[in-house]
N, C-alpha and C positions, 0 to 999 in steps of 0.2 A: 242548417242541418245537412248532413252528409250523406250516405246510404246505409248506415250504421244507423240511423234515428239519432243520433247524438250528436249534438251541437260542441263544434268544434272547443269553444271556451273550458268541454267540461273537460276535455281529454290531454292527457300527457305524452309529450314526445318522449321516448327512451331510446337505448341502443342497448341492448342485448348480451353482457359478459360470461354466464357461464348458463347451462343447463343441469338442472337438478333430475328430475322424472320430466312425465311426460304429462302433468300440467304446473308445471315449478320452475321457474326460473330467476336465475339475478339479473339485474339490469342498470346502468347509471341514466342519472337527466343526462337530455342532449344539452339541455339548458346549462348545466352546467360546467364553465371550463374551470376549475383549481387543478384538474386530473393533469393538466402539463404541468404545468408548478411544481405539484405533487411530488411528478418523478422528475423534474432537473434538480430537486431537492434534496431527492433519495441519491441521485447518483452524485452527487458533490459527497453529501452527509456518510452515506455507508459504508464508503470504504475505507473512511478513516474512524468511525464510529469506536465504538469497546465493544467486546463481543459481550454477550449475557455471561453475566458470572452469577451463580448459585442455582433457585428458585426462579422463575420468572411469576410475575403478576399477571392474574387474569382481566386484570382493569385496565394496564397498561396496552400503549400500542408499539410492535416491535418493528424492526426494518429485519427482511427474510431474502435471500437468493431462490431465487426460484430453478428449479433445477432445471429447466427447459432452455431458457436462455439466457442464464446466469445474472440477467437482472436484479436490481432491489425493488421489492414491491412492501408494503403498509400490511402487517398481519396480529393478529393477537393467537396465544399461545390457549389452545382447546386443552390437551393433555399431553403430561411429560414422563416418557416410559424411558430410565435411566439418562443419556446423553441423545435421546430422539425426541421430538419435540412435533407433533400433530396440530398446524396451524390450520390458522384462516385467513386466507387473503380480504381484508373488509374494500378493499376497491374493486374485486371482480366474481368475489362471491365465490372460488375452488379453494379446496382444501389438500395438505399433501403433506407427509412428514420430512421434516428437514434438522440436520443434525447441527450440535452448538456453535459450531464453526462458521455458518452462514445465518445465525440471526444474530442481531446487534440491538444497540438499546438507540433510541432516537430522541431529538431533543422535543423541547417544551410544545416548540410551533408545530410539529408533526401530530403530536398527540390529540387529533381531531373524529370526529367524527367518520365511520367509511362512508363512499360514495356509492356503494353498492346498496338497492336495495332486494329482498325478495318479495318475489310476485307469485300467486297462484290462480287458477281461472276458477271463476266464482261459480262456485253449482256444482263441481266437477268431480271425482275423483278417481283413481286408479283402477283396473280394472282386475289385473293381479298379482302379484306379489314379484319381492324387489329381485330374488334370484331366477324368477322366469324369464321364456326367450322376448316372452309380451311386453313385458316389463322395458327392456335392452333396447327391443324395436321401438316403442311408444319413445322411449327417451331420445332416441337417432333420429327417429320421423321430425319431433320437434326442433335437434339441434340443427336439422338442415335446414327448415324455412326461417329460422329467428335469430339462428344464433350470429353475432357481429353484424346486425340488421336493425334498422329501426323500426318501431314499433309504437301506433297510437295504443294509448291503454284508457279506459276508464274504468274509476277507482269504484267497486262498488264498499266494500267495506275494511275493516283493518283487525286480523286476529290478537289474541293475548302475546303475543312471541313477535307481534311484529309485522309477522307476513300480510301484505297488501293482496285482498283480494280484488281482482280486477277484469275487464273483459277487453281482448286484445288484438287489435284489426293492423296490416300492412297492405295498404291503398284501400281497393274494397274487397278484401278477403278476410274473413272472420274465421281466426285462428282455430278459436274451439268448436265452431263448426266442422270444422276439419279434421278434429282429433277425433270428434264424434262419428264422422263418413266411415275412416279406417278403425273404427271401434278400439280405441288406446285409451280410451276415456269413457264413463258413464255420468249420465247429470243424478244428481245427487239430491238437487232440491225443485220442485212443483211449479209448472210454467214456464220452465225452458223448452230449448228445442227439439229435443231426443224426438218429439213424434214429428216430429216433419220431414222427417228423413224415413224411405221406406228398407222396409229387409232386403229389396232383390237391389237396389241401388246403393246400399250396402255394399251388397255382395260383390256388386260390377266393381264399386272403388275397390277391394278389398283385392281384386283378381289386379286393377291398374297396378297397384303397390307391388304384388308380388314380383309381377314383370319389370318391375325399373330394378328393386335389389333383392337380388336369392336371400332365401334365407341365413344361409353362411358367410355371404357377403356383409349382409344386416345387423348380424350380431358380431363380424370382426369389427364392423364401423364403432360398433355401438361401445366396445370394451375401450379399443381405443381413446373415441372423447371422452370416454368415464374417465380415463387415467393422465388424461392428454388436454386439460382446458385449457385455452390461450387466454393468456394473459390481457394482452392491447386488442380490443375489437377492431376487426377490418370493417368499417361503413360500406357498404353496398347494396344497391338495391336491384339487386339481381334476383330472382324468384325461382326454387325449383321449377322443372319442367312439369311434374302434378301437379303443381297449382295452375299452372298456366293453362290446362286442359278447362276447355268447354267443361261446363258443371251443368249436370243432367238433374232434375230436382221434378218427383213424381210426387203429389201431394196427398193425403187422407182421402179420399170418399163416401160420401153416405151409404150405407149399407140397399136403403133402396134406390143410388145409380146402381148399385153392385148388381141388385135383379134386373133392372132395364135392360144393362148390357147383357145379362147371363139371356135372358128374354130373346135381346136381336139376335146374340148369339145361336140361340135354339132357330132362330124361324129361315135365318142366312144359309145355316146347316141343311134343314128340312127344305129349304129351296131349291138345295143346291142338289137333293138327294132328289127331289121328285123332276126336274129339268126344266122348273118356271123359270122366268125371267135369264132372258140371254142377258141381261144386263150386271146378274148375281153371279153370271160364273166367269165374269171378266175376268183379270188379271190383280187389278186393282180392289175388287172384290175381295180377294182371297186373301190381298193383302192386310184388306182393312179386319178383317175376320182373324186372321193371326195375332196381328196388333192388338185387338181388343183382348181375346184369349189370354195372351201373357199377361195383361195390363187386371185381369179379373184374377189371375191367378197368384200376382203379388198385392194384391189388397187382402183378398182369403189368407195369406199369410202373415201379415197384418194384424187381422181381425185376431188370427190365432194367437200371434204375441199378446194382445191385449187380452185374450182370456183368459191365458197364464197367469197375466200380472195380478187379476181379480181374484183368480184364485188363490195366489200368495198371499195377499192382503187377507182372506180372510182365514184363514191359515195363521197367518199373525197376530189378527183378532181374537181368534181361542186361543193362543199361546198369553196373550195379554191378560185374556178373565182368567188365566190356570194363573197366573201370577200374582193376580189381586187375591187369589184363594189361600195362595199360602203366606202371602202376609198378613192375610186373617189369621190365620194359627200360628204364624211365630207370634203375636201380640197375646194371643192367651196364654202361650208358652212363658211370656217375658213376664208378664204379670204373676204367674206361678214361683217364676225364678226370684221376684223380688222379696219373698222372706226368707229367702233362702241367703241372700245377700247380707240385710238385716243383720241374721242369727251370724256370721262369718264376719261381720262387722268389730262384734266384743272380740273375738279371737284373732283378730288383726293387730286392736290396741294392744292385746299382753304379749305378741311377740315384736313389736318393737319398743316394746318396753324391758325385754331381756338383756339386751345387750348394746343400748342406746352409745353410753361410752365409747365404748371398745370399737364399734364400727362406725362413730362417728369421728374418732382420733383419726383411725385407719385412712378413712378417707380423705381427712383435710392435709393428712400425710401424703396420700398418693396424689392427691392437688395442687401440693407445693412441685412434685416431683412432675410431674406433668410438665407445670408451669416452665420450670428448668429446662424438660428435654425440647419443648416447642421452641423455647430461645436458642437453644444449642445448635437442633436442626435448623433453624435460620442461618443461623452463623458460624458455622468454626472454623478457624484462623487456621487451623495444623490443615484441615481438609481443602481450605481453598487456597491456600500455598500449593497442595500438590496437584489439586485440578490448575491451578495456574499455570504451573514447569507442566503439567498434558498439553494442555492447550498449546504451550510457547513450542513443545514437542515437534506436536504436529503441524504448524504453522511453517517449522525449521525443514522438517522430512517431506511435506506434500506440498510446498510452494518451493522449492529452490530453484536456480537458474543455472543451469551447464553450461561448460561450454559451447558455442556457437558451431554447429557445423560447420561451416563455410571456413572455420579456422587454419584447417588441416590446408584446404588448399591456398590460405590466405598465405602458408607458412611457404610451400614450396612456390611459391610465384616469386616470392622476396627472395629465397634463393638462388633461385635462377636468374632475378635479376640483379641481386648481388654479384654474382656470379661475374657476371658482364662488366660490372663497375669496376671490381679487382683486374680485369683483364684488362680494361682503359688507364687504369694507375700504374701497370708493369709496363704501359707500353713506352718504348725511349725511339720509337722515330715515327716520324712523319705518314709514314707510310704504311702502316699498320691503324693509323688511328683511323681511316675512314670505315675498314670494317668491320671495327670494332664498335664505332660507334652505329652502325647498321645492326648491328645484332642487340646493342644493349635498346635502341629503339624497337626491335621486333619483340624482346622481353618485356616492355612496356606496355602491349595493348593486353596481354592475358594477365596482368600485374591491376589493370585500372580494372578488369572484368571483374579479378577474384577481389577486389576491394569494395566495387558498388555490389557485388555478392554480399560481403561480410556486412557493409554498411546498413543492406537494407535490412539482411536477416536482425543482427542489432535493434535498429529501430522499432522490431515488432515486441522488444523486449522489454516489460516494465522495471528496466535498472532501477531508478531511481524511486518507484515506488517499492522495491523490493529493500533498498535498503534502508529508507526511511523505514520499514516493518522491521527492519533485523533491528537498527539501533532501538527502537521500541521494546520490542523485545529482547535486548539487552539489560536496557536499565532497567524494566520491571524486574525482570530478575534478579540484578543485581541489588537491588534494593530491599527484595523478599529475602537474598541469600547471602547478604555484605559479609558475614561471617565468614563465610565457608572461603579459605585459599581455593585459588587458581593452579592448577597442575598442567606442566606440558603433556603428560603421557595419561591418556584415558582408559578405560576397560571400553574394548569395538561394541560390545554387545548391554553398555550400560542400560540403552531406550531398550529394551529385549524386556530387559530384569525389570528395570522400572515398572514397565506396562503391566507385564507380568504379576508383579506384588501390589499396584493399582489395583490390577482386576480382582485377586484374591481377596482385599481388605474393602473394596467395593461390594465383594458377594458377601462377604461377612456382616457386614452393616449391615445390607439389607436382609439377609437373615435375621440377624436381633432387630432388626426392624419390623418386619414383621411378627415374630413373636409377641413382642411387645403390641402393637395394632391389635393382634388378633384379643390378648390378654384383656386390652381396652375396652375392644368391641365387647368382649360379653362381659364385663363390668356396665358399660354401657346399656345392655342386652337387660342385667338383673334393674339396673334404676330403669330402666322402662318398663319393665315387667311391673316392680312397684309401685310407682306413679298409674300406672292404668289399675291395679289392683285397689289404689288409696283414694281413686275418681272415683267418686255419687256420683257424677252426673249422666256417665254411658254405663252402658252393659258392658261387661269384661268377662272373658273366663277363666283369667287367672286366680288361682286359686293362691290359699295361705300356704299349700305345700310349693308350689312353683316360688313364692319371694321368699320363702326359706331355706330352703333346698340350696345347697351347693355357698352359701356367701362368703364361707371363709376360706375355702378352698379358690375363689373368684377373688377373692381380694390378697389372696399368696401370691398369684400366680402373677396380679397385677404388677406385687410392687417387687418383685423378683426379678419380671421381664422388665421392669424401670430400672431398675436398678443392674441388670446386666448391660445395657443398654447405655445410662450415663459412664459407668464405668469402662466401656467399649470406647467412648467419645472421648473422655477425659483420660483414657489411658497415652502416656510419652512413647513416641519413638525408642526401642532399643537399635543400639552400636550398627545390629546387623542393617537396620531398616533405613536407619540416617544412612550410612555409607551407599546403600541404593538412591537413594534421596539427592545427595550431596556426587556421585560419579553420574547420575542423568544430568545434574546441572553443569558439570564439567564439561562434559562430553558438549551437550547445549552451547554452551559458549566459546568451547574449542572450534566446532561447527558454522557458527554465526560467523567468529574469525575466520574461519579458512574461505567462507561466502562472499563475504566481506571485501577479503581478498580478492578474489577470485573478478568480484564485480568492478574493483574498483581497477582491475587490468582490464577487464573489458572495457572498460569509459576509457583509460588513456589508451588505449589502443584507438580504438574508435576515435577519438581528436587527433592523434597522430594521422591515422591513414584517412581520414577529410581533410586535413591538411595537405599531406603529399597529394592527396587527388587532386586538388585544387591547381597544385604545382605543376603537378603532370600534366594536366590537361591545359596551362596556362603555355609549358613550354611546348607541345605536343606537334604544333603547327611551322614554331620556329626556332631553334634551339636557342639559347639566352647569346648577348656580344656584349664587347668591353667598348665599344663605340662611345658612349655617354661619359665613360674613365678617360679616354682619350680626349676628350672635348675638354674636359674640366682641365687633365694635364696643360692639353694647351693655353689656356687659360691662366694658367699657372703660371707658365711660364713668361706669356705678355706681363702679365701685372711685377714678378719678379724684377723684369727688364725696364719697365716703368718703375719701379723702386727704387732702383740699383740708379738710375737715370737722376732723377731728383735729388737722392743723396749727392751726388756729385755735386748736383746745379747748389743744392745748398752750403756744401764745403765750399767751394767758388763763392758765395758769394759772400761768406764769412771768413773768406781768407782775403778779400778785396780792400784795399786802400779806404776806399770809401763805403761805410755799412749803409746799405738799403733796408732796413730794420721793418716795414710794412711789408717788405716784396717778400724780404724773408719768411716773416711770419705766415704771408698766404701759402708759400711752396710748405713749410712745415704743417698746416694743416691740410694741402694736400696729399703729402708726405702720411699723413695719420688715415686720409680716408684711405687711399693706395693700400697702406697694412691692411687698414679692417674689411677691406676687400677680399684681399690675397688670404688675410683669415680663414674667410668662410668659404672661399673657394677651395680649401686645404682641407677644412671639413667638407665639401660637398665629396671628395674625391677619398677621404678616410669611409663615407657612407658607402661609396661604391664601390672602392674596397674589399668590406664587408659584407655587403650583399654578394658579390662573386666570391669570393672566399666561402662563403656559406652556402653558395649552390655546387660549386666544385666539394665540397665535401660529402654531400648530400647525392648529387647525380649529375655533374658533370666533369668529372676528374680530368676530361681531354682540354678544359680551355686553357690552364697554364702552358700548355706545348702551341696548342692554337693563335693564341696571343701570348709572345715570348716579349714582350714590349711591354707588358703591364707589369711584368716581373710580380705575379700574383705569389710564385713560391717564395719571394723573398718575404712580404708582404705575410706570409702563415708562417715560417719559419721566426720570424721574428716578435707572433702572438701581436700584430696590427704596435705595436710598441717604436717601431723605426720609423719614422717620417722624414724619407729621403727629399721630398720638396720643403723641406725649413732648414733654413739654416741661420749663422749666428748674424748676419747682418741684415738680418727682417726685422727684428727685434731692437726697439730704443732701450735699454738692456741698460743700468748702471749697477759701477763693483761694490758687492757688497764689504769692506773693507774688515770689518769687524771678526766676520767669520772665516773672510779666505784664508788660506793655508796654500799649502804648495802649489795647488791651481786654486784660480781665483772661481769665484763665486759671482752670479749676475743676476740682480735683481729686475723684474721686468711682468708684463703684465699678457696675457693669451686670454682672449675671450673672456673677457670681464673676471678672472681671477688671478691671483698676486702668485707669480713662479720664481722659483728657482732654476737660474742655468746652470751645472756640474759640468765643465769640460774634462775631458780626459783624452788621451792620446791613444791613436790606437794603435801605435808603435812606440814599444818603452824607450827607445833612443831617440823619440822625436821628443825634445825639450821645448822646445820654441811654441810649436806652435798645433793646440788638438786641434784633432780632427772630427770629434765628436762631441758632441751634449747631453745630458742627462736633463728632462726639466722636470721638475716634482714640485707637489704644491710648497708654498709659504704660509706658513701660519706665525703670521710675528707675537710669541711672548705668549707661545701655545705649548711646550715644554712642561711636561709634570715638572721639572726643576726650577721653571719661571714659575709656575702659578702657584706652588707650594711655599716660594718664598714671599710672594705677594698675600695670596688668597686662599690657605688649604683648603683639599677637597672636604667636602662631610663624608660620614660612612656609607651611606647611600650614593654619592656619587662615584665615589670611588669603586663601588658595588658595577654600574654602570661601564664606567670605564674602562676596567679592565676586562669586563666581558669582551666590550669590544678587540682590546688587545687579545685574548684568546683567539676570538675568533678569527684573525687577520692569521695568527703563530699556526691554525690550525691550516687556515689557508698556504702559507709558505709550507708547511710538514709534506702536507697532502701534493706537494708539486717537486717534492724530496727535496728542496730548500733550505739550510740551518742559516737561520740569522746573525747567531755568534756577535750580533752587538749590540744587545740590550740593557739600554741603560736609563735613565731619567731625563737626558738629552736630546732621547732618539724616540720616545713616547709622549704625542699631544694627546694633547684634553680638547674638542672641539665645541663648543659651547660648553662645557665643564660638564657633559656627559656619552660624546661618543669618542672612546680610544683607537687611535691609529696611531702603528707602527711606520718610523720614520724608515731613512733607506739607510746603506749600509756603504762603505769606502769597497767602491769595484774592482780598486789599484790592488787591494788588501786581501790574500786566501781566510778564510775562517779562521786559523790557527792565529794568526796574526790579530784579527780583531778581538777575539776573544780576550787576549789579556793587552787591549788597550788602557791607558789609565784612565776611562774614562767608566771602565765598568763598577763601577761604585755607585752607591745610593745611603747618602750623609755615612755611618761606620760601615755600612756592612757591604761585605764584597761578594759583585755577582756572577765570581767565576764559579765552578760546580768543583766540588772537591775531586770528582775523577779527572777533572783537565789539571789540576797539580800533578797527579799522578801520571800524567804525561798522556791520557787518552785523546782523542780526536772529537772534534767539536758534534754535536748531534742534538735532533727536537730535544733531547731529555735535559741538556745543559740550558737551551733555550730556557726552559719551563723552572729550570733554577732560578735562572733570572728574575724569570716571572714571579717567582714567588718572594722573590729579595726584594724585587719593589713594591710587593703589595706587603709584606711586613715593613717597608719603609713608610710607605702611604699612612699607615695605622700610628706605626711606633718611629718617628723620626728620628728619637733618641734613642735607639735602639740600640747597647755598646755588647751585647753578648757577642759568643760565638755559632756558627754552625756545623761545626765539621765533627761532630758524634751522634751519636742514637741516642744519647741520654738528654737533648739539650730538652727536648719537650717537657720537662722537667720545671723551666724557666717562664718554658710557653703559660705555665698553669698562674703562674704569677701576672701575666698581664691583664689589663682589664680589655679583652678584644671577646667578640662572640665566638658560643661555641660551635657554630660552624665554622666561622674564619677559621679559631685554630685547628680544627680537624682538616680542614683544605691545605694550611700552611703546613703541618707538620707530613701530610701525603705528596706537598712539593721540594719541604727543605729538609726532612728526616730522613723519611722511608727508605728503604734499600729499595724500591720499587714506587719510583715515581711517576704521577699521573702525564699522562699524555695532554694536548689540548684537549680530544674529544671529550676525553674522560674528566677533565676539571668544568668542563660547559655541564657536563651532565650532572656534577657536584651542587647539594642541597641548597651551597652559597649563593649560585649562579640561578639554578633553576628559576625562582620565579622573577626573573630582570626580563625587560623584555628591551630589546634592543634595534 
């Protein structure tokens, strides 16, 4: 047992969630932890939730932001006044409205029980009402000792509603003892403590209280946590400073100590008056004399409470015999009234025997129509289509993401250090680059600042959940409004109007909504009036005039306001109101796009400049060097001279009299390791290369003049394409005989794949002997004219294939390239589904290859009928081509002509699909033929995926 009298077993731990009045509060077990669960639940779950669409349930449990700390917290929905919504948090016991946009629906596992329960002090009640300052204070007094505190409670009983009444101690302090000192509270029921506590210590606490909080102090506290309950309890066992105070407790006395002392009192007086005893007029005397006086003087008032109280009681006593008197006389009265009943009885049955029909049609009429509008009001598709595009609205206009502050300065730091860059690429000597490169590094530290600026603001930024929300919002929409085209150009003020004619046909509804209600209710109003009139069993005072009176006028009005009401519902959109309808959802989508946009520049911006950061701060210390290119060169060069070395040793020893046939073979396989050496040392030196080619474009434009040895400009000028460490006797290289022509042709092998070497001269008068090489892959018996006469493609491959070729034709266009030799010869099929264009005779101008005899594909010829006419080769001729060998691919036997408008004619006769021919006739008809891009973008193409 503790100092409470109560043995620990009976009492419950709690912590203390909201305060109601000032003996009411919620509270959760300590005992119990789900409350974390709870909310790492809530916040995974709610933000991607569905918001409440229509109606909510008052069964169901909803997830709500609470507007304090924008949290999700467990509430079910009290009452719904248009788009506001009067919750209840069931985990912490406040209540608050919150609008549709922040509650959401929650799934199965959530729909639990709250953790919150309500308590009240057993005995107790208020002392006066809710808009008093009494009232304000009692609630404050209690929110400061209990509230986010624990709290032993014992249970004494449990009301109809729920509420746990309990008595409630923190350490050994009895709460309602306390409510009772500062009088915030009265006991309510016989055998509590109210008498143990006297008036004048009362009044002592009453005066303590004022002085810790004024009264205006008292009651700002007090509105605030009215308005302001926190959510997550702070545990602490910290204690007001009133509690903490010594507790002064004077108890009851018997009425005769009261005359004892009033008695010494007298003779202490009279001692003290007549000058007995030097010992009476001490000091201590006087004191004791004082003491006792106040001490008689708050028992006397006391006594007086208590003779109040007797005299109220009986006071309530004669109010109680006057009340048993006049229920004596209403019972003779009711006994008078009962033939009165009787005789009113027979004149009940003839008037609903007048017109039984006619208002029983009436009715099962207005019950079907009822029935209807309650399902309608549940659901209607037209209304929550347009609360759907509100909602997307609003989602659109009060969540969007700007640009980034930090941008503006993000922009001029890059100029400035651009700035600098251009100044190191103009420069042509030596002698300018040192301070040049001085300034484009002093541009570099305000360059990294305004970037970890941009970066950080970025990161505070939910991109990525913003735009999963927009594409969300997208496709809802688009699925609500598949119909409706997409328009570039919107009305600015579409959401204006929309909201606008929302709010009007909002107030409308609810207009005939209420009409209707009201019409219901006194239809409602006359069957209850008759059902109590048609009861024997109570007394009623309705009379046969009151359930006659008015019915058929109650039942116009009924099915009139029903019937404006469905027709209000089931009335269609006219022209005017779509067109509001259908430019809010334009506008909507125009918007989501330009967000969209907008966001998905901030993300590659953002990877960009954490990139550069990276770089800038990696070179920041030492600026980058071609040291490692130089190493590799050297290396190059050894193994070359070792190459060159052994080739000899093996000529010698295959020109020898006598063949050493073993010895040989070992030098030719070392001969082989040496290449595949000198290989990848050719590749290590192409990578490094590349990486300085890629940092001089980017931010060190000085190292080509820096290092004139790496020859880095030769190396960009020539797009990494020239490989001035290879040459033709690295290579075990044999003539391909079949194919050479004027220069010979070498077949030979480079890092595990099969090449072609193309010499050429790079002085037309050198006959003898190029000086250059071309090497380009080999693909043996990979010719659309090899595998069409082995193996033809299917139409699906060919589908394939040629996408590819487009997109290679698109690449040459794009680098202002014309092929000019497109033919069946010069087009592989690489596993009989990805097309690559072969290369072209470099000896040869455009003009020249174009009417090679080679451009043909089986009849049909792929020069463009403007190159007859003596124009100049260009993409458009290319794309001729193009489409002469995809009509060859289809039609081999192909023997028409193309050189009129009218051939499509012909087209109509073949059995090819109807998008081929539309592709082929926009390549080989048209006075305006398609480009690459524009045939990749063609129906044909589209869904190949390459």
């Amino acid at each position: 047992m503790d100092q409470s009298g109560i043995s620990p077993e009976k009492m419950e731990l709690v912590v203390v969630t909201h305060v109601m009045d000032a003996i009411t509060f919620c509270a959760q077990n300590v005992t119990d932890k789900i409350i974390e669960k709870i909310n790492v639940m809530l916040t995974e779950k709610c933000p991607i939730a569905p918001t409440l669409v229509g109606r909510p349930s008052s069964h169901k449990v909803y997830g709500a932001r609470y507007s304090e700390d924008k949290c999700w917290y467990r509430c079910t929905v009290q009452q719904q006044t248009e788009d506001k919504f009067y919750v209840s948090y069931i985990d912490y016991g406040n209540m608050e409205i919150v609008s549709r946009s922040d509650l959401v629906e929650l799934p199965e596992e959530l729909q639990t029980t709250g953790l919150a329960k309500k308590y009240k002090f057993w005995g107790f009640h208020v002392l006066s009402e809710q808009e008093s300052p009494l009232f304000s204070q009692g609630k404050s007094f209690l929110h400061n000792i209990i509230h986010g505190k624990k709290l032993r409670v014992h249970k004494k009983s449990v009301c109809f509603d729920g509420t746990i009444l309990i008595e409630a101690f923190q350490g050994n302090l009895d709460i309602g003892e306390e409510l009772l000192k500062f009088k915030f509270a009265k006991v309510s029921l016989p055998g509590k403590r109210e008498n143990s506590l006297s008036t004048g210590n009362l009044q002592e606490r009453t005066g303590l209280w004022a002085t810790r909080n004024p009264p205006g102090e008292l009651d700002t506290l007090a509105s605030s946590l009215g308005c302001m309950p926190k959510l997550r309890p702070i545990f602490s066992d910290q204690k007001p400073q009133v509690i903490k105070e010594q507790k002064t407790i004077i108890a009851l006395q018997p009425v005769e100590k009261i005359n004892v002392v009033e008695e010494s009192l007298t003779e202490i007086k009279a001692s003290k008056a007549d000058g007995d005893g030097p010992h009476l007029c001490s000091q201590d005397t006087e004191q004791m004399a004082n003491k006792t006086e106040s001490e008689l003087q708050r028992m006397r008032e006391v006594i007086n409470e208590k003779d109040f109280e007797i005299k109220m009681l009986k006071e309530e006593g004669s109010v109680i015999q006057h009340h048993a008197s006049l229920l004596g006389q209403q019972l003779e009265q009711a006994k008078l009234e009962l033939q009165t009943v009787k005789e009113n009885y027979v004149k009940t049955k003839e008037t609903e025997h007048k017109h039984p029909i006619t208002v029983a049609s009436r009715i099962s009429q207005l019950a079907k129509k009822v029935d209807s509008l309650r399902k309608l009001r549940e659901s209607n598709p037209c209304s929550a289509d347009e609360d759907h595009l509100l909602e997307s609205i609003t989602i659109i206009m009060n969540y969007r993401i700007s640009v980034p502050l930090s941008s503006e300065k993000l922009e001029l730091a890059w100029k400035a250090y651009d700035e600098t860059l251009e100044n190191l690429r103009g420069c042509q000597t030596m002698a300018e680059i040192e301070s040049l490169v001085t300034s484009r590094n002093e541009a570099r530290d305000p360059l990294l600042a305004a970037v970890d600026h941009f970066l950080q603001e970025v990161d505070k930024l939910p991109i990525n959940e913003r735009l999963d929300k927009l594409k969300e919002v997208a496709s809802s929409l688009t699925a609500i409004f598949s119909s409706v085209m997409l328009a570039e150009q919107t009305e600015e003020h579409s959401f204006e109007k929309f909201c606008e004619w929302k709010s009007h046909k909002q107030q409308k509804i609810k207009n005939v909504r209420k009409t209707t209600d009201e019409a219901l209710l006194a239809l409602s109003g006359w069957a209850a009036r008759l059902s109590k009139f048609s009861c024997l069993m109570e007394k009623t005072s309705v009379t046969e005039e009151d359930v006659a009176e008015s019915v058929d006028e109650i039942l116009m009005n009924a099915d009139n306001a029903l019937c404006e009401e469905l027709s209000t519902e089931f009335s269609e959109q006219d022209n005017q109101e779509r067109k509001i309808v259908f430019n809010a959802f334009r506008k909507a989508m125009r918007d989501i796009e330009r967000e969209q946009s907008l966001l998905e520049d901030i993300r590659q911006k953002y990877e960009l400049n954490t990139k550069i950061k990276q770089e800038l701060q990696q070179w920041q210390s030492s600026p980058p060097k071609a040291d490692e290119l130089f190493a590799v060169k050297k290396r190059v060069r050894s193994l070359r001279s070792q190459l060159r070395w052994k080739l000899v040793e093996v000529s010698c020893m295959e020109e020898a009299e006598e063949l050493d046939l073993p010895e040989i073979l070992k030098k030719k396989e070392e001969i082989a390791e040496t290449r595949n050496a000198l290989f990848q040392e050719i590749s290590q030196e192409k990578k490094q290369y590349i990486m300085l080619c890629d940092l001089v474009k980017r931010g060190f434009p000085e190292l080509p003049m820096i290092f004139p040895d790496a020859d880095l400009n030769g190396y960009m000028n020539s797009a990494g394409l020239l490989m001035k460490s290879l040459d033709r006797d690295m290579f075990d290289a044999e003539p391909m005989r079949e194919l050479s022509g004027r220069r010979p042709l070498l077949s030979t092998d480079f890092q595990g794949q099969k090449v072609v070497l193309k010499c050429y001269a790079v002085d037309e008068e050198s006959e003898s002997d190029p000086l250059a090489y071309i090497m380009v892959p080999h693909y043996s018996n990979g010719s659309l004219r090899a595998i069409q006469k082995t193996s033809p493609l299917s139409s699906c491959e060919v589908r394939k294939v040629m996408k590819g070729v487009a997109l290679g034709l698109q690449s040459l266009h794009a680098a202002s390239v014309t092929h000019a030799s497109l033919h069946p010869n010069n087009v592989f099929a690489i596993g009989r589904e990805k097309g690559i264009i072969g290369d072209y005779d470099l000896t040869k101008t455009p003009e020249q290859r174009v009417f090679d005899s080679g451009m043909v594909a089986g009849s049909i010829s792929l020069v463009a009928p403007e190159l007859k006419q003596g124009q100049p080769p260009s993409p458009a001729t290319d794309m001729y081509a193009f489409g002469g060998i995809m009509l060859w691919l289809h039609v081999p036997d192909f023997s028409g002509t193309l050189e009129n408008e009218h051939q499509n004619v012909e087209f109509t006769g073949l059995d090819l699909d109807a998008q081929l021919l539309k592709l082929l006739s926009k390549l080989l008809i048209s006075s305006t033929r398609l480009s690459a891009s524009e045939a990749l973008k063609d129906d044909y193409f589209i869904s190949v995926d390459v």
